[in-house]
N, C-alpha and C positions, 0 to 999 in steps of 0.2 A: 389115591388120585382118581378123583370122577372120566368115567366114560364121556366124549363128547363125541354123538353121534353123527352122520354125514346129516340126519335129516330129525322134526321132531316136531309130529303134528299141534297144531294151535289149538285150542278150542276158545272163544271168545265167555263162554259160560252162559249161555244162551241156547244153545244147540239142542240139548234134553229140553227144556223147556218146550222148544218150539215142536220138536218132534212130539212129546205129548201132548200139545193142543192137536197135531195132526189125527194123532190115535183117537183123539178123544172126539174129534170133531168125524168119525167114522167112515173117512174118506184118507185112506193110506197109498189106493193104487196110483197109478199117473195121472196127470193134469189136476191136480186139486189145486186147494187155495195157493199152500205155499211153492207150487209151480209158476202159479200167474203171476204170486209177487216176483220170482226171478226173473220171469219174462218182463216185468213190466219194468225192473229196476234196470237190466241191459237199454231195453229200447230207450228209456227217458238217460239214461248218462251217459250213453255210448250214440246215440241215433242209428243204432243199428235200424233196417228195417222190417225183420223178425226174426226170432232166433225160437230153437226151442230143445229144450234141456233134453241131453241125452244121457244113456246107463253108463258114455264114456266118451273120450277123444276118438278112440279108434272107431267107433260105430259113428259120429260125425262124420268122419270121412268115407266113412261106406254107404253114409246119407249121399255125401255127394258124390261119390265116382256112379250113384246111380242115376242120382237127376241129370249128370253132364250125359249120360247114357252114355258110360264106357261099354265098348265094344271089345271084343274077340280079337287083336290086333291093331286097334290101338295105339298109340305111342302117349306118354307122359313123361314129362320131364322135372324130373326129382333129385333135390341133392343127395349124394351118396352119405354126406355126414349127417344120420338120422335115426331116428326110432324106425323101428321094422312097421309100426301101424302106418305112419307115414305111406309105406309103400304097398302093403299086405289091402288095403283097402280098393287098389286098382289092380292088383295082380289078381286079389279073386271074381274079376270082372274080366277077365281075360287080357289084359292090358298091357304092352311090352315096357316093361321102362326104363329109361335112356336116362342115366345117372349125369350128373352135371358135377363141377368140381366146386371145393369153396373158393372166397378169396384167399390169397395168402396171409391177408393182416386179421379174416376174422372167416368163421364158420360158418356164415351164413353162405347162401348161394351164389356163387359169381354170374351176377348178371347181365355183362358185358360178355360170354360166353354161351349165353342160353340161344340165338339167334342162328348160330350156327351149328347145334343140335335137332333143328327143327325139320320135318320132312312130310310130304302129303300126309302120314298116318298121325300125325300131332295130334292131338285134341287138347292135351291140357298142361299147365304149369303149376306146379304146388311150390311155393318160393317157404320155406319154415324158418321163421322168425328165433332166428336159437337165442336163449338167453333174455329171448323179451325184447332184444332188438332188431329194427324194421331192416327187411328186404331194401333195396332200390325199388322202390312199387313203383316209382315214373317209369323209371326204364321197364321194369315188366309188362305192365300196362300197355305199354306202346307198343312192346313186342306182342302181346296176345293180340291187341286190337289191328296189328297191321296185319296177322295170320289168320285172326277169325277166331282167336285159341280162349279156351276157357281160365280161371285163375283160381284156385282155391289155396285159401293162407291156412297154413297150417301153424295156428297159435296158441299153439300146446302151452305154452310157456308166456306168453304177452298178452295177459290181463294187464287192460290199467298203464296202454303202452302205445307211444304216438308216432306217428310220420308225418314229416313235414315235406311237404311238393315243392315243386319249381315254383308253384304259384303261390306258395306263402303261406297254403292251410295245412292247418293240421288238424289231420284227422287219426281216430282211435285205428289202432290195427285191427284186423278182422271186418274192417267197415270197406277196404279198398276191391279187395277181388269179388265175382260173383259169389263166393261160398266162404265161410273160414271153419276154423272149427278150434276149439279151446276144450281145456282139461281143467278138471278140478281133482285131480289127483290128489295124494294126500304131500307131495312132496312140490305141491303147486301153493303161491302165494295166496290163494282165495280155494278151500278146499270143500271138501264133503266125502273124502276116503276114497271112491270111484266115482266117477262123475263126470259130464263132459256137454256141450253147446255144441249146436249148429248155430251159425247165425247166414241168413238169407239178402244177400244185398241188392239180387237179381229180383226182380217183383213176379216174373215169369215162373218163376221156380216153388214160389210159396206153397199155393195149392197142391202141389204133389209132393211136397216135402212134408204134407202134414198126412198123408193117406200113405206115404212108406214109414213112416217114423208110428203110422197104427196098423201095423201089420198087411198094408195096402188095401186099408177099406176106410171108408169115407166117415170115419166114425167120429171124428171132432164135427166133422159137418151137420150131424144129427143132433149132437148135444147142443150145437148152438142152431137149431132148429131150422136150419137151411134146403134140411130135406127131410122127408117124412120116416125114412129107416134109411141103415148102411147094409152095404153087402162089400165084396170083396171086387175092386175094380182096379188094381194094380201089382203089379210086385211090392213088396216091403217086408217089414220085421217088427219084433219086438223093440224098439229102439228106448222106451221114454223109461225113464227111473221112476220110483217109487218117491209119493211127496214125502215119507218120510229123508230120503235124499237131500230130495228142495227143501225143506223146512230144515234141517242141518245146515246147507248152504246158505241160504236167507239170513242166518245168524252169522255168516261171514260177512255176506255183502254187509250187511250195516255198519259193520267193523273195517270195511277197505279201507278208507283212509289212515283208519290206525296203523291197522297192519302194513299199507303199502309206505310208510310216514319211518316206522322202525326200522323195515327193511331197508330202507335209504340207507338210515343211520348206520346201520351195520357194513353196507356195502361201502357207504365211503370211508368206515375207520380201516376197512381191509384194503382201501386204496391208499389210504395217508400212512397205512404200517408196514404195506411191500414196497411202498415205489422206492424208497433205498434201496431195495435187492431188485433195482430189476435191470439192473446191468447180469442177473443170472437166469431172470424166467420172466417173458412177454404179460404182461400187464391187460386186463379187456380193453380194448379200442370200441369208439361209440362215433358210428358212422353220424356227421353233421345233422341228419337229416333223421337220426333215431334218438330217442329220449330212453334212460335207463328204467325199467322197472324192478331192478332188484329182485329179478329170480335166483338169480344165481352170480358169484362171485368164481370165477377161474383165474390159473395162470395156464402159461403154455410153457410147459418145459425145452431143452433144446436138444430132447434126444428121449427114447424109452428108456432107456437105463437109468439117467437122472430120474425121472417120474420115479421110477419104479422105489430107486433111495430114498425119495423123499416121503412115498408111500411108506418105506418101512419103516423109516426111522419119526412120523408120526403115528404107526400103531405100536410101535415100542415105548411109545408117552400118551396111548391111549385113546388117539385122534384117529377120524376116521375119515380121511376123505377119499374122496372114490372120480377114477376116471370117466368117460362116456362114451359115448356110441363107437362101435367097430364097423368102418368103411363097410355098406354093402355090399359094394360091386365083388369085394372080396370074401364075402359072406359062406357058408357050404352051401347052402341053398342057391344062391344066383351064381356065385363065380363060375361054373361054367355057361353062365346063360350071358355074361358081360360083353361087351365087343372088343377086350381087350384095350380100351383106352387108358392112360393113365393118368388118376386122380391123384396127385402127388399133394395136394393142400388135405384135402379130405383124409390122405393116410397120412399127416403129418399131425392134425389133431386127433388122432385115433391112437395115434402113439404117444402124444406127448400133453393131452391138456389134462388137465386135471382140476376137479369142482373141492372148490373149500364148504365145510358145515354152513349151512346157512340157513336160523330160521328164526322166529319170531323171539322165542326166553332163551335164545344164547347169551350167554352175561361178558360184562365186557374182560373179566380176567379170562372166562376160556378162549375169546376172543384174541387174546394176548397169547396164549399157548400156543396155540396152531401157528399164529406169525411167528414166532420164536423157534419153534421145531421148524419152520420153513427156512429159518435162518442157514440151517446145516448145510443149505446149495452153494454158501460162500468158501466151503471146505472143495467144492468145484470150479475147473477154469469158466473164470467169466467169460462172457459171447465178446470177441472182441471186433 
């Protein structure tokens, strides 16, 4: 019986290729050829209004907790159900962060509850798009702009993913708040192994998003002949990847529709073959106003111990699915730093969801296995 692993990078068969016109064309460090075409393919099918390739998601967001100029005290407000970069990006800027709960029908952040976590030290809102699906960006929106507060979407996960407003547009995620930042991780829809975007929605921000992202010196400024030499005029880092990176990536983006067209496919045979069992374990919910990009397929079990059954009794037929993120606020690192509120939706997907295999050559029998080994919850009382 073959192994089906939780995750299982694509490569479109383009990727070497492109990588050795890189090599060969003798320009491998950051911003080469196939960095511009990345850039150029976001701004023309997203309208992003700049964006610029980083070594990952996580230094994205350490692009932006520095342009928003997080301070020493600080307050940001973050959902607790997250990747630690999520937060590790304003905590090394000194920044206190005031955990927010999910909703109870979905993971994302409850944002009919961020209004009243807000306090003179606010500066900022990170809303994270889990699963590829949108925040409430109206309601955030309104909320930053009535406090003054900054927004940065953390769309680690929602490439190739919409929100639709009270006014009827839709627009791509990571185009709404002042900052977003995306991964291309390898267990992301559109990858390159590490990898990761800023994108810039704020026009004020550009310019010194391009002098931290080069070690904060004005160094793109020279090559594009704007000034006669660079020196060093801000804080920054190493942030940009290697074009052999972007010319891996480049070989995705031409392939997005492929790939985001199968993932469909897959997502919705894993919803036409559980929705019989889901009188035993919560099914994704896709808020009106979010369109699915098939990163990720979950159920929500109704307790950790069922998880944990159904964990076993899929690696005993060889299947491997894996739970995710563990409630911060509860974390060794912060739980004594928490204000002791209780995030009761955040520890309930922390105990009970759980991601099914999902990725581009899953075949439709192994696809069949895993709903079949998930069947064993019906040996459980059903939610009544």
């Amino acid at each position: 019986m073959n192994i089906i692993p939780f995750n299982k990078p694509y490569l479109t068969g383009k990727e070497t290729v492109y990588i050795q016109e890189a090599v060969s064309a003798g320009k491998i460090s950051g911003d080469g050829v196939f960095t511009a075409k990345c850039h150029q393919f976001f701004q023309n099918r997203y309208g992003f209004k700049k964006v610029l390739l980083t070594t990952s998601c996580t230094d994205a967001l350490e692009m932006a907790a520095i342009l928003i100029n997080i301070q020493p005290g600080d307050e940001v407000i973050i959902p607790s159900y997250t990747f630690v970069s999520t937060v590790n990006a304003f905590v090394l800027r000194g920044a206190k962060i005031v955990f927010a709960d999910s909703y109870a029908w979905h993971p994302n952040i409850d944002a009919t509850k961020i209004e009243a976590l807000i306090t003179p030290r606010t500066k900022a809102i990170v809303p994270v798009h889990y699963a590829g699906a949108a925040c409430d960006m109206d309601l955030i929106m309104a909320i930053a702009g009535k406090h003054g507060l900054f927004v940065v979407e953390d769309a680690a996960q929602a490439i190739d993913s919409y929100y639709t407003g009270a006014d009827g547009v839709r627009r791509p995620l990571g185009s709404i708040g002042h900052l977003a930042a995306f991964s291309f991780h390898e267990t992301k829809n559109i990858i390159s192994g590490e990898g990761g975007m800023l994108v810039i929605n704020d026009e004020r921000f550009i310019e010194r998003a391009e002098i931290i992202r080069e070690k904060g010196t004005n160094r793109s400024q020279f090559f594009r002949g704007e000034v006669d030499k660079y020196g060093w005029v801000d804080i920054g880092s190493s942030f940009l990847p290697s074009d052999i990176i972007a010319a891996f990536l480049y070989a995705q983006l031409e392939n997005l529709d492929r790939i985001q067209k199968r993932r469909a496919f897959l997502w919705q045979q894993y919803q036409k073959h559980l929705e019989p069992m889901k009188s035993y374990f919560t099914l994704p919910v896709l808020p009106a106003y979010a369109t699915e990009n098939a990163h990720m397929f979950y159920i929500v079990c109704n307790s950790l111990e069922e998880r944990t059954a159904l964990i076993n009794n899929c690696k005993k037929q060889h299947i491997h699915p894996v739970f995710h993120y563990l409630s911060l606020h509860k974390s060794p690192y912060f739980h004594h730093r928490h204000d002791g509120r209780d995030l009761p939706n955040c520890d309930r997907f922390s105990d009970c969801l759980l991601r099914l295999p999902m990725y581009y050559e899953l075949e439709g029998d192994d696809q069949l296995r895993i709903t079949n080994a998930l069947s064993s919850i019906g040996e459980l009382q059903p939610v009544q």
